[in-house]
C-alpha positions, -999 to 999 in steps of 0.1 A, spaced: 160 84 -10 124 76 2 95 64 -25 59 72 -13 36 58 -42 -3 63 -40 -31 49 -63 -52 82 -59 -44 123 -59 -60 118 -27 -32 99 -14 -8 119 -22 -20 160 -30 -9 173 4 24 152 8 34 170 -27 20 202 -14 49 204 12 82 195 -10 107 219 -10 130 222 -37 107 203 -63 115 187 -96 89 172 -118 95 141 -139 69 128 -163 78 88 -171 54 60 -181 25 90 -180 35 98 -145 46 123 -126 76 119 -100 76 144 -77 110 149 -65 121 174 -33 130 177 1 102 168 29 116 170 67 152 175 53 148 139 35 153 133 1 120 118 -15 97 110 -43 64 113 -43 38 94 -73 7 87 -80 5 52 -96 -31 44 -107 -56 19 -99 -45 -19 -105 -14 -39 -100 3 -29 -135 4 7 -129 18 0 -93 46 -22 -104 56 2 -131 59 29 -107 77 11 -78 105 -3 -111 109 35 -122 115 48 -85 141 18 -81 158 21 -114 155 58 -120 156 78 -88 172 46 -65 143 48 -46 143 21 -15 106 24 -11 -79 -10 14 -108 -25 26 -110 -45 58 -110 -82 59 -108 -85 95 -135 -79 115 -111 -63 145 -103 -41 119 -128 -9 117 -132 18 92 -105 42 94 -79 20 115 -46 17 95 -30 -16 86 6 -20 85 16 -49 62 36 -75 76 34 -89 41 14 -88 8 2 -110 -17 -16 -114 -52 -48 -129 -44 -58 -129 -82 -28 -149 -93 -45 -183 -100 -27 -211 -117 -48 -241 -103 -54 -259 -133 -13 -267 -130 -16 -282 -98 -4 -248 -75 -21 -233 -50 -41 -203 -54 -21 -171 -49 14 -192 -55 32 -174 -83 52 -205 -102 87 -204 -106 94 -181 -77 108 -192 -44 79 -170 -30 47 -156 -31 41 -136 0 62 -109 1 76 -102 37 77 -62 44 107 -45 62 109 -53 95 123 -16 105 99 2 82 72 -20 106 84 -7 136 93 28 123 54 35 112 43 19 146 64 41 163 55 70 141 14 62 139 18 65 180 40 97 181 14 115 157 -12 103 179 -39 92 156 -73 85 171 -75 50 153 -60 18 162 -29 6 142 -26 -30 134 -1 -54 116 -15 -79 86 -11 -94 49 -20 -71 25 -37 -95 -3 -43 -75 -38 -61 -81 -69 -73 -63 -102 -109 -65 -86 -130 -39 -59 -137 -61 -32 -177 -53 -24 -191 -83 -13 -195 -104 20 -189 -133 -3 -159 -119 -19 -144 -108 19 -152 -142 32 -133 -156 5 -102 -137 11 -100 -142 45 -102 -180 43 -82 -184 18 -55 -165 21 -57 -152 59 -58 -115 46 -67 -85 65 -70 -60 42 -75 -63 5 -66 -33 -19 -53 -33 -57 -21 -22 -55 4 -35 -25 14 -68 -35 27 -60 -68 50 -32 -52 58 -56 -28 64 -83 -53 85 -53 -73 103 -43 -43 114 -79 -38 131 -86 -73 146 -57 -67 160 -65 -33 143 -36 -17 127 -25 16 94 -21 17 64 -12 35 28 -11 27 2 11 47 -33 12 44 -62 33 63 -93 13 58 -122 30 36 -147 3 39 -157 -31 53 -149 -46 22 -188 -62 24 -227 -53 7 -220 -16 24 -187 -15 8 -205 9 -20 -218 37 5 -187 36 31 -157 40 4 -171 78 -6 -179 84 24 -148 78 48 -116 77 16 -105 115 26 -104 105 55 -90 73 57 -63 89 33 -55 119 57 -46 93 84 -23 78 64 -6 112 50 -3 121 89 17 88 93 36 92 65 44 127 70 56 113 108 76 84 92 97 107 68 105 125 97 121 98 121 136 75 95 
């Protein structure tokens, strides 16, 4: 069975729109959206802004339904391209004062969490098939409990961590999907330039940076 999680209704409205054979299950104060989508089995959730909601979710769809489940840092990167993690990490995890490194989460053997390597290629293959009119990149997804907005803030992930786009709730599925020794992916269609304009561009191009992604997604189900 397939997990699609997204933060927003926007992310997720028109996959649920299409189930067949629905079944509604409220746990945690969210609704799991259970059905049939391109004859696959899968469940569909909206999460919630911020890491804690996202991790919630992505245990539930594990341990429930055995579910195996931004803004642009890069300057290649343009509003409305889509990102396709090749892995994700907490860049709000800070343990310094102990002598790690930023983003290193202590007593774990890692920190960056490497996505699927056949759910890569499978929304590569998919994003060209549906033939969106954006480009489709690979990169590390870096998240945090924070609305990156500032060129200061952007500059600061990119150098430190080598992100390429930064959103709040990737990592901490990826970190989820990890301890529980499943496949992940993370995509992203960019809403802003993560910079001083970040605050006009995000209500201005989320629809549509979400209906690229839904297109994908919709194109993923359907070959996996």
């Amino acid at each position: 069975m397939l997990g699609i999680i997204g933060a927003m209704d926007v992310e997720v409205n028109s996959i649920k729109s299409e189930l067949e054979n629905v079944e509604i299950k409220n746990i945690a104060a969210m609704d799991f959206y259970k059905g049939t989508l391109a004859g696959k089995e899968v469940v569909v959730v909206k999460c919630g802004i911020g890491k804690v909601n996202a991790a919630i979710c992505a245990q539930i769809l594990v341990s429930v339904f055995g579910v195996g489940v931004a803004g642009s840092l890069n300057n290649d990167i343009n509003i409305c391209d889509i990102v396709v993690s090749t892995s994700a990490l907490e860049h709000d995890m800070d343990v310094t004062p102990l002598g790690y490194a930023k983003g290193v989460i202590p007593d774990m053997d890692q920190s960056e969490f490497k996505a699927d390597e056949n759910l890569i290629k499978l929304a590569k293959d998919s994003a060209e098939e549906a033939g969106l009119d954006v480009k489709i990149f690979e990169g590390k997804v870096v998240s945090g409990d924070r609305f990156i907005g500032t060129h200061e803030a952007k500059v600061y992930l990119r150098d430190t961590f080598n992100g390429d786009c930064a959103e709040m709730e990737g990592a901490s599925i990826a970190h989820t999907a990890y301890l529980n020794k499943t496949p992940y992916v993370v995509i992203r269609a960019i809403s802003d330039k993560a910079d001083g304009g970040a605050q006009m561009d995000y209500p201005t191009f989320e629809a549509k940076a979400a209906e690229n992604s839904i297109k994908l997604i919709n194109c993923m189900i359907k070959n996996y």
